[in-house]
Structures are given as structure tokens and as C-alpha cells.
N, C-alpha and C positions, 0 to 999 in steps of 0.2 A: 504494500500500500504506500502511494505516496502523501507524505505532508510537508505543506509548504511552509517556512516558517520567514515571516517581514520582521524583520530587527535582527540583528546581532549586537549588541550592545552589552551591557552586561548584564542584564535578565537575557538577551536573546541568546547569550555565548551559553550561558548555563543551561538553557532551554534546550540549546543544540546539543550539547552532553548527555545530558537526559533524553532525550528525542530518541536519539541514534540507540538505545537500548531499549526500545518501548517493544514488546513484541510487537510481531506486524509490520513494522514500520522498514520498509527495505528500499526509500528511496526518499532519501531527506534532502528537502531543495531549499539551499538559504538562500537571501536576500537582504540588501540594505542598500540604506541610499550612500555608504561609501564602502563602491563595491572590494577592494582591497579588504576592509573589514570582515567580510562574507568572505572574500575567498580564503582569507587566515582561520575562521573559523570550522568551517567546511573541510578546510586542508588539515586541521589536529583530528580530524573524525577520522580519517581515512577512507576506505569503501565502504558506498552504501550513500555518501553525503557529498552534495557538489553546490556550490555557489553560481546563482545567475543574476544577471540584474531581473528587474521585473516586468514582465510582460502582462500585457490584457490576458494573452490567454495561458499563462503559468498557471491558473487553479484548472482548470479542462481536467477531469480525470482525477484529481486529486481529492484523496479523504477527508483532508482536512487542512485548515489555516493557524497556525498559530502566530497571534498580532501580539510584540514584545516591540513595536515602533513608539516613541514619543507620543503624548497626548494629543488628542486632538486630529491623529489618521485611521483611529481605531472604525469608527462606522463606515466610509465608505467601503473599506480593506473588505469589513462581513459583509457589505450588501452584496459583492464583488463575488464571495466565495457562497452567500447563498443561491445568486443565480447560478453560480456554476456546479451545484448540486455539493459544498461540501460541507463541512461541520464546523463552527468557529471559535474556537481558546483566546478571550481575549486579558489582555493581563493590567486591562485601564483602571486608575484605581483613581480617576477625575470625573468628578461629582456630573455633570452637566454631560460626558461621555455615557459614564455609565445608565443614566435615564435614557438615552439617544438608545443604546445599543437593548435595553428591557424593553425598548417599543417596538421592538423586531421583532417580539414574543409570536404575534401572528405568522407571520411570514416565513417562522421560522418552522415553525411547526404544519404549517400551510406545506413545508416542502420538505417536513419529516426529515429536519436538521437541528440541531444541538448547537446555541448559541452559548456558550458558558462564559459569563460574564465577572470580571474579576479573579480573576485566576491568578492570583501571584500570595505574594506574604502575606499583606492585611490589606486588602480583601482578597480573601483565597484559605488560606489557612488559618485566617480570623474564623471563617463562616466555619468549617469542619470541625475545629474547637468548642464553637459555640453549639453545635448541632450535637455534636457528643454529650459535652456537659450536660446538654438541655433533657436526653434520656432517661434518670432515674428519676424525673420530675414528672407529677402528674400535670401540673399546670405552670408554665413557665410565665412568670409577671416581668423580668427587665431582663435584659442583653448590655452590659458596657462593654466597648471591647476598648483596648487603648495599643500606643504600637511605639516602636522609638526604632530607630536607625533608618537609613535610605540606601536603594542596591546602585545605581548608576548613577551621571548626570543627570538625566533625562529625570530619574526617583528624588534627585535633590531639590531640584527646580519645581518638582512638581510638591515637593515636601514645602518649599518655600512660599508659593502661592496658597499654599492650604492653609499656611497661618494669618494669610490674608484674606480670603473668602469667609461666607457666611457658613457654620455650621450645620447640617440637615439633621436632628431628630426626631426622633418618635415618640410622643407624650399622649395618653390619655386620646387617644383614638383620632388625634390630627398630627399633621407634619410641623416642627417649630423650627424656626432661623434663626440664629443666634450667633450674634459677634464672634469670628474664630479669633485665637487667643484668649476667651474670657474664660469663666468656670475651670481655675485651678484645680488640679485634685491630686494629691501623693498616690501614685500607683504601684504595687509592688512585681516587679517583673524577677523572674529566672536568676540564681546564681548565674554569673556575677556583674548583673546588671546592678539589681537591685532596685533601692525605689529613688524615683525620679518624680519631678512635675511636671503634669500635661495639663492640656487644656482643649477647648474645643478646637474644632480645625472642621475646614473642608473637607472630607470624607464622605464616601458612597455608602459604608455598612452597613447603615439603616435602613438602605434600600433595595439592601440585596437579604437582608436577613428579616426584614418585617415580613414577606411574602413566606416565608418558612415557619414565621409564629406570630401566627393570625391571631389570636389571643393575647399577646403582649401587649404591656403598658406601655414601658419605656424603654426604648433602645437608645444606647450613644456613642458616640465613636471619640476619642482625644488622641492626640500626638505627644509623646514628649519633647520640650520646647526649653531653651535657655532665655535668659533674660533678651538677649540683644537677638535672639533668632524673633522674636513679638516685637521689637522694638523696629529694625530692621524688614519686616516684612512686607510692609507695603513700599518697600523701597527695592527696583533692582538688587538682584546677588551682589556683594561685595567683591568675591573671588570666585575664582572659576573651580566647580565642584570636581569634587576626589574622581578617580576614574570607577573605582568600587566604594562602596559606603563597609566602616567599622563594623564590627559584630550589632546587630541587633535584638530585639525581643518584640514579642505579643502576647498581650494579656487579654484572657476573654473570661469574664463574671457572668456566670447566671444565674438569677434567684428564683423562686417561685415555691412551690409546693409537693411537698410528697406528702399526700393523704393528707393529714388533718396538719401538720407539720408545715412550718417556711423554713426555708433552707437559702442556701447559697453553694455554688461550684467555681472555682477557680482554675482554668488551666491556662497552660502557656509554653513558648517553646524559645528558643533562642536561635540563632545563626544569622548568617550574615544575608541580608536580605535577597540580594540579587542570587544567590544560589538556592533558598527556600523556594524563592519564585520560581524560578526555571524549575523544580523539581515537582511543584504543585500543576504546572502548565501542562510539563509533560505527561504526568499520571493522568491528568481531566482527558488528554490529547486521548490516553490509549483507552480509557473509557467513554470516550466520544467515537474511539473507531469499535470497539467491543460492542457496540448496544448497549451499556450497563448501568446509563445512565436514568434518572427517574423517566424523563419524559425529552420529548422534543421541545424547542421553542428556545425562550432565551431567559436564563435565570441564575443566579448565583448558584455554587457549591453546596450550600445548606439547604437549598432547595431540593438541586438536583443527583447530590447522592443522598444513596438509598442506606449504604451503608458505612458511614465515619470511623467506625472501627477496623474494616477490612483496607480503606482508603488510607488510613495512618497511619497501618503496617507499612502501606506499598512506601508510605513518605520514609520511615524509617529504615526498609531497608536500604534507602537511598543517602539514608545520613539525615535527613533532616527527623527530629525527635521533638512529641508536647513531651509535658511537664506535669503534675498536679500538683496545687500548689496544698498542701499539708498544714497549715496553720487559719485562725480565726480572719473569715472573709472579709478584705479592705484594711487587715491590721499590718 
């Protein structure tokens, strides 16, 4: 089967790594808009992986798309790969993207293709965390997820804009917007992150995880954030971003009820972003070529698997590993 994959960057380089070992997959075509990029990455895979630039009709025949390009080329990339009959991994984790690509949901399902939406660290591995936890729970009442490090340029810039936009929540059965930077909160992440201050941010999670818990009160998403990253963000970058981002973490809280009982669950995992994502993109990829996904259309992770425990194995044996967090929830 072939998938095509637009980005090599550094979720797309990781992506390619993972890719080229997905069963199934025996003919991985990279792509990027600086073709040198693609054919170095292509070139560490050896057989089986080759780099093209990209052509109109590069998806013909091909199972699947996975979009690991800069924000804002993720929609037309799927409408592109849903005419052409294939599957779409998209890894946008930009608020106003990710609406754009859940309006596909028809369309997508209309032509009995698998849009997965958010597929990377946070959102991606947020939702599978939070869809886990949410299981010994009879009724699940809030979702916070919270996230700290960036995988690439392209994850910095877009980390940086986020603490400039308006946050998207989910409160008491409407959507709220709210200043990003505002609502501090000590979050406790993974040895040896540990706990940091986040705050609200531009973030999709709410949007991809409300449709997976129709009964929820409250969903939230936060970044962890330094003084001068809030200070600074509605200002152009200062310097030009790392080529990889530092180790990372994600934190996902869910509280609700087991029978007569409220509770809370805490998990979370660590690594360095742009390699979680790649590893998360690639799995969604070979369960978007398997059938094994819940349903056709277009919908986040938590939605669309069926089952987060056999999915977190496959991330583990890939190196990326959650957490549970063992001590009094938010202490």
C-alpha cells in the first residue's frame, strides 16, 4: 500500500521513521516544499521510501495522506486526498484548522474515508489518554488536558501564536472564549518535568474531545508558559526556533463518577514532542489502512479509537510510554 506523507520537518522526519515500519505500508512517498529535505529523509529509510516533489496527481492510488506541513495547508492537502479516494492523518493542532478539517465529517464518510484529525502529541495523544482514563468512570463530568514542550519550528511558532489567541472551552453545555495567557494553574507533569504554570492558550482539544463525551461539563486545554513567552506573544518571535523542541510532557485529568463515588484520573507521558507525534500519526496511518478505526468521517482519536489500550501498547512499543500519575489529583 502506498502513503503519501507532505512534510518532513521534524514531526514529518519522525513520521517517516514510523511510516516505513507500519505493516502494509510498502511504498512511502515523501514530500516537502524543500525538496532536498524529503530526499534526506527518504534517503535514511532506505527501500520501500522515495522522495518526490508534489504533484496533483501523487494521491491516485494511494491509501493514505499523512499532513505533518505547517499550519494553515492542512484542508486543502484532505480535500485533495478525499477526492482521490484516500484516508487523511492530519497532525494540525491550530484551532480554526482543526474546525475547517471536522467539517469534512460529511464528505468524508460520504466517500467511506477516515479523516483523523489531530494526530500528533497534544492533540493526539492528549485524546487516547483522556479516552483511557475516562473508562472506569460511569459518568465522566471535566477533561483538562494541559501540555508543555514544542516538536519543530513550525510546533514553536505555532506554540507562540497560541498564547496569543483566544482560548476555546467547554462549560456547562456552551463553547467559552477566553483570553489565552489568562487562568494560571500549577500542573503536575511526569518525572522530570515536574510542575510548571500554564495557562489558557489556543488549543483544538475541546473540540476534538467534546464529540467523544457528550455528557461533559467542562473541558480545557492550557500550555505551559514562562513569564516573557505571555509577555512576548503578541509580539513577533524574538529568535529563530530550535530545529527540535526539548523533552516534553502531557497531562490529561478526568473526573466524574464511578457509581455513587466522584473521582479523578490523572495520566501523562513525556518525550520529546516531534517524535510522540510522528509515532501517534503513524499508528492512526496503519489503523486508517486496517479498517480499525471506529467509523468513517472526520474526528479526533478519542473518538475514533475503539480501543486506547491496545493503541498504547502499539505507542509503547514504539518508545513512546503514558504514565499514571499515583498521588492526590491536582496536588
Amino acid at each position: 500500500m502506498r502513503v503519501v506523507l507532505a512534510g518532513a520537518g521534524a514531526v514529518g522526519a519522525r513520521a517517516a521513521r514510523q511510516l516505513h515500519t507500519v505493516d502494509g505500508v510498502d511504498d512511502l512517498v515523501v514530500t516537502d516544499r524543500d525538496p532536498a529535505r524529503a530526499k534526506t529523509v527518504a534517503g535514511s529509510l532506505g527501500a520501500g521510501a522515495r522522495a518526490t516533489e508534489w504533484r496533483d496527481d501523487l494521491l491516485a492510488g494511494a491509501g493514505a495522506l499523512v499532513v505533518a506541513t505547517p499550519a494553515g495547508t492542512h484542508l486543502d492537502l484532505a480535500r485533495q486526498a478525499l477526492r482521490a479516494g484516500a484516508h487523511v492523518i492530519s497532525t494540525s493542532d491550530e484551532v480554526a484548522e482543526v474546525e475547517a478539517l471536522l467539517a469534512l465529517d460529511a464528505e468524508a464518510a460520504g466517500a467511506d474515508r477516515t479523516v483523523v484529525v489531530g494526530a500528533g502529541f497534544s492533540p493526539g495523544l492528549s485524546c487516547l489518554l483522556a479516552r483511557h482514563a475516562a473508562a472506569d468512570f460511569s459518568t465522566v463530568d471535566e477533561v483538562h488536558v494541559a501540555t508543555v514542550g514544542t516538536g519543530g519550528p513550525a510546533c514553536a511558532r505555532q506554540h507562540h501564536a497560541a498564547l496569543a489567541g483566544e482560548a476555546v472551552d467547554w462549560r456547562d453545555g456552551e463553547w467559552v472564549r477566553r483570553a489565552a495567557g489568562s487562568g494560571r494553574e500549577l500542573c503536575w507533569f511526569p518525572d522530570p518535568v515536574g510542575g510548571l504554570d500554564c495557562y489558557r492558550a489556543a488549543r483544538p482539544d475541546a473540540l476534538l474531545l467534546r464529540p467523544a463525551f457528550p455528557a461533559v461539563v467542562r473541558i480545557t486545554a492550557r500550555l505551559s508558559a514562562s513569564r516573557r513567552d505571555r509577555v512576548t506573544a503578541r509580539l513577533p518571535m524574538l529568535r529563530r526556533p530550535h530545529a527540535e523542541g526539548a523533552i516534553g510532557a502531557v497531562r490529561v485529568e478526568v473526573r466524574g463518577r464511578r457509581g455513587a463515588a466522584t473521582d479523578a484520573r490523572v495520566l501523562g507521558a513525556i518525550d520529546r514532542p516531534g517524535v510522540a507525534a510522528g509515532a501517534v500519526a503513524a499508528v492512526a496511518t496503519g489503523h486508517a489502512l486496517a479498517g480499525t478505526l471506529a467509523r468513517a468521517g472526520a474526528a479526533g482519536l478519542a473518538e475514533l479509537v475503539p480501543e486506547p489500550v491496545a493503541f498504547l501498547h502499539e505507542l509503547a512499543a514504539r518508545g513512546v510510554r503514558a504514565a499514571v500519575f499515583a498521588g492526590a489529583a491536582g496536588g
